[in-house]
C-alpha positions as CSV (number, residue, x, y, z in Angstrom):
1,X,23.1,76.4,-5.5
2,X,25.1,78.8,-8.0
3,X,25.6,82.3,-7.2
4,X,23.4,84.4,-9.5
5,X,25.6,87.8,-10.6
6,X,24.2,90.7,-12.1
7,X,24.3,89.3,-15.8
8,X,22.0,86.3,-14.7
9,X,19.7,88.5,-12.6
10,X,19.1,90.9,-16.1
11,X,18.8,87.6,-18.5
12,X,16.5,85.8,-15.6
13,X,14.7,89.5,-15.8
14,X,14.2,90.1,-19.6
15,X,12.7,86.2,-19.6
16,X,10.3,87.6,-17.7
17,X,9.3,90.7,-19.1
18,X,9.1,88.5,-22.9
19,X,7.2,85.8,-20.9
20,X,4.4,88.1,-19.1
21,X,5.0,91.5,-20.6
22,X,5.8,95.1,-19.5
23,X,2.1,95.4,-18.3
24,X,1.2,92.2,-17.0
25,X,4.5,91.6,-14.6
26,X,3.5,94.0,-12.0
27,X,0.2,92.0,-11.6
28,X,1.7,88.7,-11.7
29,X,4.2,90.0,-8.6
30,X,1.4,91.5,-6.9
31,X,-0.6,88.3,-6.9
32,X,2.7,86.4,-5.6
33,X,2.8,89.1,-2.7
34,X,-1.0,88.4,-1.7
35,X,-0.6,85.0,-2.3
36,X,2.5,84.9,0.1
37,X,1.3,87.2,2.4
38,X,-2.3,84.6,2.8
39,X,0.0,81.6,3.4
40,X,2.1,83.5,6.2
41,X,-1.3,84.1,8.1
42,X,-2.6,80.8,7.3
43,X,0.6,79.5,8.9
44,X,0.2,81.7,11.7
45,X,-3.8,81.2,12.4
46,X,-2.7,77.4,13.1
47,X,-0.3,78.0,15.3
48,X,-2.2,80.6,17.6
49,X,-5.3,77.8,18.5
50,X,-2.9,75.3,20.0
51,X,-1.0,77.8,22.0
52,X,-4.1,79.6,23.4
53,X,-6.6,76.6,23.7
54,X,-7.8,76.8,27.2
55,X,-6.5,74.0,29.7
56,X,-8.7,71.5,30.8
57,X,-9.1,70.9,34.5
58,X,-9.6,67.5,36.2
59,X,-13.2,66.4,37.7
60,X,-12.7,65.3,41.4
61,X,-13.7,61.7,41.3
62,X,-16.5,60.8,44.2
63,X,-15.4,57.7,45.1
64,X,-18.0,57.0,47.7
65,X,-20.3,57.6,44.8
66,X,-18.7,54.3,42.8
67,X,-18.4,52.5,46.0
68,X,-22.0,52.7,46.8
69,X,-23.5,52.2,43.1
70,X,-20.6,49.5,42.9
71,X,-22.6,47.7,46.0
72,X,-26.1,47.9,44.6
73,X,-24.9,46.2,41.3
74,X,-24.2,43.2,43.7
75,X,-26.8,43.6,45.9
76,X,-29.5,43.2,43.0
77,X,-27.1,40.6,41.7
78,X,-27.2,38.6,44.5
79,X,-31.2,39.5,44.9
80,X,-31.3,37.9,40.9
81,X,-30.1,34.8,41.7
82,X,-32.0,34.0,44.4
């Protein structure tokens, strides 16, 4: 990117005074500002959720539990075919 001296920065600036006028420019910047401003906290409210979400902890597994309901499937399996 070219280096922008002082004589580009005052032609880049009277394009912009002719394009939104004396009055209207320091609107058009404040709006940018805002604008700006909204999309830095936008960017910042994303971030937060995933950084502070709360970890989820394991269930213990009963595995006595499964063993036992595990048996009574076959049980009344066996109990079906007969």
């Amino acid at each position: 990117m070219p280096n922008l001296g002082p004589t580009e920065l005052i032609i880049i600036g009277v394009v912009l005074v002719l394009l939104f006028g004396a009055t209207r420019l320091p609107q058009t910047a404040k709006g940018l500002g805002q604008a700006l401003k909204i999309f830095k906290k936008e960017i910042r409210d994303d971030d937060e959720p995933k950084a502070t979400a709360p970890a989820v902890e394991p269930q213990p597994i009963n595995q006595a539990g499964t063993a036992t309901s595990t048996q009574q499937t076959q049980a009344q399996s066996v109990n079906d075919s007969q």
